[in-house]
VOBALUM-941102 format. One line per 8 residues: number of its first residue (from 1); for each residue x, y, z of N, C-alpha, C. Coordinates in steps of 0.1 Angstrom, whole numbers, plus 2048, in hexadecimal, padded with zeros to 3 digits. Layout:
BEGIN
NUM) X,Y,Z,X,Y,Z,X,Y,Z  ...
***
This chain:
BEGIN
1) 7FE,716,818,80A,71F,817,807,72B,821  811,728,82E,80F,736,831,814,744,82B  810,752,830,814,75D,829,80F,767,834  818,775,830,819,77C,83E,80C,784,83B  803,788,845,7F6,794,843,7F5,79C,849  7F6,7A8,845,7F4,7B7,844,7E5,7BC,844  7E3,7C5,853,7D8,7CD,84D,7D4,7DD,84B  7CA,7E0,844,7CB,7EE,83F,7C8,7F5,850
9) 7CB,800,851,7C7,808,85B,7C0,816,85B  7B4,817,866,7AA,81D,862,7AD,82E,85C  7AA,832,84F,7AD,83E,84D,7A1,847,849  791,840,844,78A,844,83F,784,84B,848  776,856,83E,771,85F,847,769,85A,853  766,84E,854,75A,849,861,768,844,86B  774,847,86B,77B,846,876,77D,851,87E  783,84D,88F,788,859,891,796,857,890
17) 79F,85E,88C,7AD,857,887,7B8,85A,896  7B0,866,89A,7BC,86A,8A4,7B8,858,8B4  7B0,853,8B2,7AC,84A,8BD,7AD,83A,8B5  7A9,83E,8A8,7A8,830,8A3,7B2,82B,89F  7B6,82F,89B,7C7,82D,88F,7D0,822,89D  7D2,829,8A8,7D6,820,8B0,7D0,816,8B4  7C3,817,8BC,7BF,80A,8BE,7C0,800,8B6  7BD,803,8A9,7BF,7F5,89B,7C9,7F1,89C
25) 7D7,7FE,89C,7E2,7F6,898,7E7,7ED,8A3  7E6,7F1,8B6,7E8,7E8,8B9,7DF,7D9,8BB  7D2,7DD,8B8,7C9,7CF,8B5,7CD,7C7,8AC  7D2,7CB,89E,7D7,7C1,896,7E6,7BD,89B  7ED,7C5,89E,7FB,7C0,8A0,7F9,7B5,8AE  7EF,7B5,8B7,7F0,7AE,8C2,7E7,79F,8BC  7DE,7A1,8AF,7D7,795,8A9,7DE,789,89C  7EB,794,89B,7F7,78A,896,7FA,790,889
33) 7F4,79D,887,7F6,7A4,878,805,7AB,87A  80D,7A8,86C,81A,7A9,86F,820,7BA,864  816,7BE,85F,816,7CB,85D,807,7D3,859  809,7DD,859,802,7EA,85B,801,7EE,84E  7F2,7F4,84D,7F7,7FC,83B,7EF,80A,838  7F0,80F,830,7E8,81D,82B,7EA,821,81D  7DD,828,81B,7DD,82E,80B,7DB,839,80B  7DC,83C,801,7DC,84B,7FE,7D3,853,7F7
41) 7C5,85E,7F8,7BD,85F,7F5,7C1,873,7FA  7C0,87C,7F3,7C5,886,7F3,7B7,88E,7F2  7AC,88A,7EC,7A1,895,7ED,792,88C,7E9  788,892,7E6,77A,88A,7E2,777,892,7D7  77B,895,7CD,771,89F,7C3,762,8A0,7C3  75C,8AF,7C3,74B,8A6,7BE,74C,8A7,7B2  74F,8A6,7A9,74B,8A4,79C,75A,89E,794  759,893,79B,768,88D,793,76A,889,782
49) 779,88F,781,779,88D,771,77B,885,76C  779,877,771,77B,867,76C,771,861,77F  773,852,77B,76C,84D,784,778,845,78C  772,841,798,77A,83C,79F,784,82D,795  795,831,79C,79B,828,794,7A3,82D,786  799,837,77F,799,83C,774,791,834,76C  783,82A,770,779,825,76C,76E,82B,768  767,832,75C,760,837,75B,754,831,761
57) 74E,83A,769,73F,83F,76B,741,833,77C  749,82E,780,74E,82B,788,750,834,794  746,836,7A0,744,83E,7A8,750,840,7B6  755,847,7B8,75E,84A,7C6,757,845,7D0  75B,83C,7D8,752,839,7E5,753,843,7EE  744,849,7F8,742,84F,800,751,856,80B  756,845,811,762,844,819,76A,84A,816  76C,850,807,77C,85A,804,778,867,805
65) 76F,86C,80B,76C,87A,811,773,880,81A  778,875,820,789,87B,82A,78F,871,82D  79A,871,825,7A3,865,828,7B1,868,82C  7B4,868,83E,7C0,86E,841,7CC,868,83B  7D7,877,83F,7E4,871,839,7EB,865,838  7EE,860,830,7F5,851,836,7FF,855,83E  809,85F,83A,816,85B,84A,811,863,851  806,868,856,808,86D,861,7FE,861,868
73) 7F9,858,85E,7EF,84E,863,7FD,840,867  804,841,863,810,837,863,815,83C,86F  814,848,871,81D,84D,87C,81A,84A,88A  809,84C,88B,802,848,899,800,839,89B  802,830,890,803,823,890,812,820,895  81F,825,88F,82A,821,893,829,825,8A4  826,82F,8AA,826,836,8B6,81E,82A,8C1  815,822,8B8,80D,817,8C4,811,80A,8C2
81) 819,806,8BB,820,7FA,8B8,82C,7F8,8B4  832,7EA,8B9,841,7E6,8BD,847,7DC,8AE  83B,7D5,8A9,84A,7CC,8A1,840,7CE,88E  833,7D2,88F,82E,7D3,883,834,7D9,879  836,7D4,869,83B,7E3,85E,82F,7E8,85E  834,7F4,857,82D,802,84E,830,802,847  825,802,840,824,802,831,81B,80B,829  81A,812,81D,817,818,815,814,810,80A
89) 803,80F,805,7FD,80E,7FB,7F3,812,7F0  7FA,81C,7EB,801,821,7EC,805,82F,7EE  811,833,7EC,815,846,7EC,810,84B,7E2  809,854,7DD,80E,856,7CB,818,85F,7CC  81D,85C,7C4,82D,861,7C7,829,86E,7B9  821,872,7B7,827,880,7B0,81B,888,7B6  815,883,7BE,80E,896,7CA,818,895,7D4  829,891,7D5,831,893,7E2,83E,89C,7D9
97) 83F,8A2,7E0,851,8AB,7DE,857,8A0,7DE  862,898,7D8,866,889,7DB,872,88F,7E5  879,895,7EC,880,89A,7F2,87E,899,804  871,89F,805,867,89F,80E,85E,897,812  85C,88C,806,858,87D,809,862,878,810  86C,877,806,87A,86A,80A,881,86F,81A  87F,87D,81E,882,882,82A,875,878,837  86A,87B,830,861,875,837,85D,86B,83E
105) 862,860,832,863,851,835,86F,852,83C  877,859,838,888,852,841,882,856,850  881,861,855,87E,863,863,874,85D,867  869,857,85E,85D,84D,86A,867,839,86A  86F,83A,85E,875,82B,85D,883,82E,86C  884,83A,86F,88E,83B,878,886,839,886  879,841,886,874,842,892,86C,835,897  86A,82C,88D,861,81F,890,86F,816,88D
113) 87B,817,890,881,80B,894,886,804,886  886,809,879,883,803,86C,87C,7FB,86A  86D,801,86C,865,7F8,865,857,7FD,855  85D,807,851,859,80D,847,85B,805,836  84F,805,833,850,800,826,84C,80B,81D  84E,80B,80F,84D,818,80E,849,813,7FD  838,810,7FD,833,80E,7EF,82D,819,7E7  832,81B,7DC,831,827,7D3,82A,827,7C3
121) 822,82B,7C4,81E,82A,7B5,81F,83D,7B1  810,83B,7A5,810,843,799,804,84E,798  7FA,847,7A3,7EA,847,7A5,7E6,84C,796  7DA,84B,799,7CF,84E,788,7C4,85A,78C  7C4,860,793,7BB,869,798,7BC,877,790  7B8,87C,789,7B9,887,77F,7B7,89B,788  7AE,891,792,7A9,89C,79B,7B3,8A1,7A3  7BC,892,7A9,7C3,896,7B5,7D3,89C,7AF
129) 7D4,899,7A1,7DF,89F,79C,7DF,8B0,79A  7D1,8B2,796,7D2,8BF,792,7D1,8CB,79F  7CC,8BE,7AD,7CF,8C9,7BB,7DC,8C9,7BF  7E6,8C2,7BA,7F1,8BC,7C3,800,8B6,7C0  7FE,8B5,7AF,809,8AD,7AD,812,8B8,7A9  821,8AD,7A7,82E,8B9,7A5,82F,8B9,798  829,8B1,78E,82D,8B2,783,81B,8AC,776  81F,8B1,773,810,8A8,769,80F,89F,767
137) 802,894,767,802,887,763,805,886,75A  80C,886,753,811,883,747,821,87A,747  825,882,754,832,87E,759,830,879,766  829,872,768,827,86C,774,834,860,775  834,85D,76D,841,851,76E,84D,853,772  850,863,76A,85D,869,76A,85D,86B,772  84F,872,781,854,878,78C,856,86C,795  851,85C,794,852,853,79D,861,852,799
145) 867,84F,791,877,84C,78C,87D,857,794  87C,866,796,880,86B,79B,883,867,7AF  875,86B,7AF,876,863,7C1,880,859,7C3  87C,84F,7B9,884,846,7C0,892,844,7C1  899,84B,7B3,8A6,856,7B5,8A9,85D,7C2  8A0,867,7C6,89E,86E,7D1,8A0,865,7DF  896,85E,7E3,894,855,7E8,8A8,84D,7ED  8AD,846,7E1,8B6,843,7E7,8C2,84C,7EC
153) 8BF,856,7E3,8CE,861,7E9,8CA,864,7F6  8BD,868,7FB,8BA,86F,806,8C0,861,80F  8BD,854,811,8BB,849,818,8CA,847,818  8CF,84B,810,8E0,844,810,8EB,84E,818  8F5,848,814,902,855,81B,901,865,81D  906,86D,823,908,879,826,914,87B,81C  91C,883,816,910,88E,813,90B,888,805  8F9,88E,803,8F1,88C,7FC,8F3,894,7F0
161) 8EF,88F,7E3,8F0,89B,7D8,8E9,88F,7CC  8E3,8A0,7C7,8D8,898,7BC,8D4,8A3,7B4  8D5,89F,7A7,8CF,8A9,79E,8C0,8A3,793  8B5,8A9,798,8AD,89E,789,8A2,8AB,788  89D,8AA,780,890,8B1,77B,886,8BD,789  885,8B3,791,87D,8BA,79C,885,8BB,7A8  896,8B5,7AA,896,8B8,7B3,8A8,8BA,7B4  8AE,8C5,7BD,8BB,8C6,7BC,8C0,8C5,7C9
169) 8C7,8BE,7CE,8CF,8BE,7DA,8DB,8C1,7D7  8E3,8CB,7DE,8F1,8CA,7D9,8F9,8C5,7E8  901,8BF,7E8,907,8BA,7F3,906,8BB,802  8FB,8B4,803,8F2,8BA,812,8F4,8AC,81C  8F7,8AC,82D,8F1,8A5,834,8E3,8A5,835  8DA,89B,834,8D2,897,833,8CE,88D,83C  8C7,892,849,8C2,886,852,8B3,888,858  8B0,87C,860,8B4,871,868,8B5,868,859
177) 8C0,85E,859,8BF,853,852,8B6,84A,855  8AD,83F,84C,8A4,836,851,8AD,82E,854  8A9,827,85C,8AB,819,86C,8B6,813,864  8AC,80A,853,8B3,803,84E,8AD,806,840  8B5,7FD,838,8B2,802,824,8A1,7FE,828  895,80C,820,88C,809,820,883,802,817  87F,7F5,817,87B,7EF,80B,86F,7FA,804  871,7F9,7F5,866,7FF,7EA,861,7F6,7E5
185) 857,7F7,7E7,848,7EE,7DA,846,7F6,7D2  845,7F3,7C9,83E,7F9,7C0,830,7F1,7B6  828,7F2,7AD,821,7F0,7A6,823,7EA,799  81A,7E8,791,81E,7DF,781,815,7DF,779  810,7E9,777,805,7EC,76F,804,7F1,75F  812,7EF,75C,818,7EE,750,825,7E9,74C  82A,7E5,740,835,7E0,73C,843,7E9,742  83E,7F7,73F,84C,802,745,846,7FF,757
193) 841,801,75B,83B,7FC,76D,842,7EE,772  83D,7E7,76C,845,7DA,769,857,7D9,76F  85C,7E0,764,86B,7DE,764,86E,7E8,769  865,7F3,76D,86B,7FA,779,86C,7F3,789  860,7E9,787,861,7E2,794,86E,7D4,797  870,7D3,78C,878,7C8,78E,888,7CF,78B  88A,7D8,787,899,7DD,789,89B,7E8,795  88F,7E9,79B,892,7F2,7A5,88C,7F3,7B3
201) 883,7EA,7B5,876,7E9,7BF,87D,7DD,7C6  879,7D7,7D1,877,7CE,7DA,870,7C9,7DC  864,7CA,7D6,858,7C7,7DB,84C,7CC,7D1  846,7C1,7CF,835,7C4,7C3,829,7CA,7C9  823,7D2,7CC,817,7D4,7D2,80B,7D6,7C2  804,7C8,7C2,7F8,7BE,7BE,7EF,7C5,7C5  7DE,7C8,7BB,7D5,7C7,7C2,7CC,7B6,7BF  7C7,7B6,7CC,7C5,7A4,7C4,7B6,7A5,7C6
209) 7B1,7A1,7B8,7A3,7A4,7B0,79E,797,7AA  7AB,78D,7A9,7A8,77E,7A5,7B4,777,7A9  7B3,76A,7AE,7BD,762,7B1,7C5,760,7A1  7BC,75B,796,7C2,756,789,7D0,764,786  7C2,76F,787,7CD,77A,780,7D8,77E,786  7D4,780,796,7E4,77D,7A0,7EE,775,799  7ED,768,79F,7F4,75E,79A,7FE,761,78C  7F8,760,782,7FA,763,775,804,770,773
217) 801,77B,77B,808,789,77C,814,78B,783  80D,782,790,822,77E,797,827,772,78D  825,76B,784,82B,764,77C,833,76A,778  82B,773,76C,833,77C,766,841,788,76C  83C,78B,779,845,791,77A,850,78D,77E  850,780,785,85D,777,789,85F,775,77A  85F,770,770,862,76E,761,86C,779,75F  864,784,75E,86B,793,75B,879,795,762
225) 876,78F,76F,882,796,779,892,78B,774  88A,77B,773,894,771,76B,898,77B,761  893,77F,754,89A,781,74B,8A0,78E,74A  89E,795,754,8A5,7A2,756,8B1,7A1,762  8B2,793,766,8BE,78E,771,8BF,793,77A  8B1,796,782,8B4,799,791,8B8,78E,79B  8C3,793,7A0,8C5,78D,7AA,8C4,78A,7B8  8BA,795,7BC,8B4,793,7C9,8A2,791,7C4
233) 89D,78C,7D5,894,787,7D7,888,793,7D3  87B,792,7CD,873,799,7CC,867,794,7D4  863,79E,7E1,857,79C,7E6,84C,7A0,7DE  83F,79E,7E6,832,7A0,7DF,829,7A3,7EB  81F,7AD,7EA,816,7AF,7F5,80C,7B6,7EC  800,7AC,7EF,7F5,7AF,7EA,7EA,7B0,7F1  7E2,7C1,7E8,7D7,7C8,7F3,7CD,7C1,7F1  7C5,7BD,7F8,7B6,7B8,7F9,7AD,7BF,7FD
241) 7A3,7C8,7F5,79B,7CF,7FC,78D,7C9,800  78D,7C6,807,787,7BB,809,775,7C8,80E  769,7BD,80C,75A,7C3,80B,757,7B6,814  75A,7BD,822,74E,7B2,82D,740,7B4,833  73A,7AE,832,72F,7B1,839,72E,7A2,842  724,7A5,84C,724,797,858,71C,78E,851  715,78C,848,710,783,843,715,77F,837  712,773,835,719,76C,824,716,776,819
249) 71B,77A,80F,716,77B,803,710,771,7FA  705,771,7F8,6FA,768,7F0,6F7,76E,7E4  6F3,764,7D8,6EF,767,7CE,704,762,7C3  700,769,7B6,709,76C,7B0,70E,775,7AE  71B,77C,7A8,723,787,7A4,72B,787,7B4  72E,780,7BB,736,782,7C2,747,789,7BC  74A,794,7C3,757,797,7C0,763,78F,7CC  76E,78C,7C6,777,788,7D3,778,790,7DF
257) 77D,78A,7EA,77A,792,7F6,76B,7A0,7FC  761,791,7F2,750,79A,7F6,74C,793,7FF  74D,793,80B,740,78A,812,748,78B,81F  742,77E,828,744,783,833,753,778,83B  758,77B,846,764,775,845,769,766,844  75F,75D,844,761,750,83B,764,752,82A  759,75C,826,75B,75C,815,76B,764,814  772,76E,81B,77A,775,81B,78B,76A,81A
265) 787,766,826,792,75A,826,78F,751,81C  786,74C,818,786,743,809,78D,747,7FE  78A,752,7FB,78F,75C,7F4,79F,760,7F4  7A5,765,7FE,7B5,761,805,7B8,755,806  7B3,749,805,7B3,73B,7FE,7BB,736,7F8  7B4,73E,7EB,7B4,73D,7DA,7C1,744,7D8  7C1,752,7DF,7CD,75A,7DA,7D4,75C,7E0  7DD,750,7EA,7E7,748,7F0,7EC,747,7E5
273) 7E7,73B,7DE,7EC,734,7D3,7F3,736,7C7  7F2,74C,7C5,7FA,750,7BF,80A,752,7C3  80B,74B,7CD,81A,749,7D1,81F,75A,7D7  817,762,7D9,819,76F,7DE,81D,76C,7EC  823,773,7F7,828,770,803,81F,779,80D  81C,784,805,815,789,812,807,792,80C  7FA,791,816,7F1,79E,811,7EA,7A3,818  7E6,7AE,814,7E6,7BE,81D,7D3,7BA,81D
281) 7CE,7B7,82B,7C1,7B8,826,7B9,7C9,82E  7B4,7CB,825,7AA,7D9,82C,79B,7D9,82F  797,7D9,834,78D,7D5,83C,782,7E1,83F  78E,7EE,842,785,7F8,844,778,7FC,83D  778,7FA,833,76B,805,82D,75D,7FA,82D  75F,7F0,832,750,7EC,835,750,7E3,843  758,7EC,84D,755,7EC,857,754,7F8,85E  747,7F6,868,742,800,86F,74D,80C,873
289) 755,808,87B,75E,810,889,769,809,888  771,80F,890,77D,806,897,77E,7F6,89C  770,7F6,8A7,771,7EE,8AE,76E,7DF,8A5  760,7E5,89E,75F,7DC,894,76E,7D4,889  775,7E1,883,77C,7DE,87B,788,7D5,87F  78E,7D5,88F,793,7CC,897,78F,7C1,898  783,7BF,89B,77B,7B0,89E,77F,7AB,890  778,7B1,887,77A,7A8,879,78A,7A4,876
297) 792,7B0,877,79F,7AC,873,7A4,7A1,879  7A1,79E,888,7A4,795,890,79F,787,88C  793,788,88D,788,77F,885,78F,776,87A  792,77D,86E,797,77C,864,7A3,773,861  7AD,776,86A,7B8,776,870,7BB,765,875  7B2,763,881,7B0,75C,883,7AD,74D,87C  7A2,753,873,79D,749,86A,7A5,744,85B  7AA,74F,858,7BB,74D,84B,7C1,743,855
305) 7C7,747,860,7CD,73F,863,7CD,72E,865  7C0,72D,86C,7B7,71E,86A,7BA,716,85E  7B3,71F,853,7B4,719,847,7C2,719,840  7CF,71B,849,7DD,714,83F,7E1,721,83B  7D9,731,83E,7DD,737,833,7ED,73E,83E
***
C-alpha cells in the first residue's frame, strides 16, 4: 500500500536552524517527501515536575534544550520550497493567544500558496503551562475548543465577530485570509479527544508506537466517526519518531523505529497495514547535522519506497 511521507524538520539544539531548516526542507522536498513538519517544545526545565510525556522518572532528552519555534521554523521552510505541506505536530494550543495563532497560520497558509496544515493538541507539560499558558491545565480542553472556534471566524468571511471566554472580536476585518480552508488534525487521547476529532478535525495525528495498537485505534475511530455520521473523509498522519543509528540494532527490547534504516522501513512495513495514509517520520534527534539528517531521510525514502511502502 502506498502512503504519502512526511518529514520532521531540523529544530533541535545541535542544529543551526537559520542554514539548516532550509537545506532539509529543500533536500526532502527534492527526495520525494510531500510535507514538512514541526513540534513544539517551549522550554527544558532543570528540575521538571513530572517526566518526559508526563511519565514518571522518565527523563527530558538532552535535544529539548533549544527547540526553535515551529512557524517561524515553518516559515523558513515554506520560503525554500515550492509544492511541500506544513504541518504542525503539534501546536499546543493553550501556551497561544488563539487569536494570534489563527492570525498566524492564516498569513503563513497565505504566503506558502496554501499549504499549511494546522495540527493542534493539549500538550502535558506542567512546566511549560505554568511559563506560558492562557488558561490552567485544568482547562486545557476548553482552551483548544476555543481556538478552534477562533480559528474558524478568523479563517472565514469579513466581518469577523466572536465572543468566548478568552477571546472577543467585535466586528472586525480580519486579514490576510489563508490561500484555502486550513485542514486541522487534531489528537485522540481520550473518549472527549476522540469526538472532538471526529465532529470537528480533518485529520488524526497518531503517534505510532505499535503497528497492532495503530491499526486497532484508527479502527475505532472510523467506528466512532460511522456512528456519529460523518460525512466527509477523515485523514490520518502518523508521527514516527524514529531512533537511527548506522548499524542494526542487536540483541532484544527493540522498540519500533530503533535501528538502522532497513530495521526503520520494516517497521513502516507493519504500520502501513494500519490502513493510515500518511506518516510524519523524524529523524532528527539521532542524527548528527543536517547533512547527515538529509542522507538518512533520503536513504529512508528511497528504501519505503522499494519495499511497496
Amino acid at each position: 500500500m502506498s502512503v504519502t511521507l512526511g518529514l520532521g524538520l531540523p529544530q533541535m539544539k545541535h542544529h543551526d536552524i537559520g542554514r539548516d531548516v532550509a537545506t532539509v526542507a529543500r533536500a526532502a522536498e527534492e527526495a520525494g517527501y510531500e510535507s514538512l513538519w514541526v513540534f513544539e517544545r517551549i522550554l527544558f526545565p532543570e528540575a521538571p515536575t513530572q517526566g518526559l510525556y508526563g511519565v514518571p522518572g522518565l527523563a527530558w532528552p538532552e535535544q529539548y534544550r533549544g527547540v526553535a519555534d515551529p512557524l517561524v521554523t515553518l516559515t523558513l521552510a515554506a520560503a525554500a520550497t515550492e509544492r511541500a505541506r506544513l504541518g504542525t505536530s503539534v501546536l499546543v494550543a493553550p501556551l497561544h493567544v488563539p487569536f494570534q495563532l489563527a492570525r498566524s497560520l492564516a498569513s503563513l497558509d497565505a504566503a506558502s500558496g496554501g499549504r499549511v496544515i494546522a495540527g493542534l493538541g493539549t500538550g502535558w507539560s506542567l512546566d511549560e503551562y505554568a511559563a506560558a499558558s492562557v488558561a490552567p491545565f485544568e482547562k486545557r480542553g476548553a482552551v483548544l475548543d476555543e481556538l478552534l472556534d477562533v480559528c474558524a471566524a478568523v479563517w472565514g468571511p469579513d466581518p469577523v465577530s466572536y465572543e468566548g471566554e478568552l477571546t472577543t472580536i467585535t466586528a472586525a476585518a480580519v486579514g490576510p485570509k489563508p490561500a484555502r480552508p486550513i485542514p486541522v488534525y487534531l489528537p485522540a487521547n481520550s473518549p472527549r479527544a476522540t469526538r472532538r476529532l471526529v465532529d470537528r478535525a480533518d485529520g488524526w495525528m497518531p503517534v505510532a508506537m505499535g503497528a497492532a495498537q495503530l491499526t486497532e485505534q484508527w479502527r475505532r475511530i472510523q467506528d466512532l466517526a460511522a456512528e456519529r455520521g460523518r460525512d466527509r473523509p477523515l485523514h490520518a498522519c502518523a508521527r514516527v519518531n524514529a531512533q537511527y543509528s548506522a548499524k542494526p540494532y542487536e540483541g532484544e527490547g527493540r522498540q519500533p523505529f530503533q535501528g538502522s534504516v532497513a530495521q526503520i522501513v520494516e517497521d513502516l512495513v507493519a504500520h502501513v497495514e494500519s490502513g493510515v495514509p500518511e506518516f510524519l517520520l523524524d529523524l532528527q534527534s539521532h542524527t548528527r547535522d543536517a547533512a547527515e539528517l538529509a542522507d538518512v531521510a533520503a536513504e529512508v525514502f528511497v528504501a519505503a519506497r522499494a519495499a511497496g511502502v
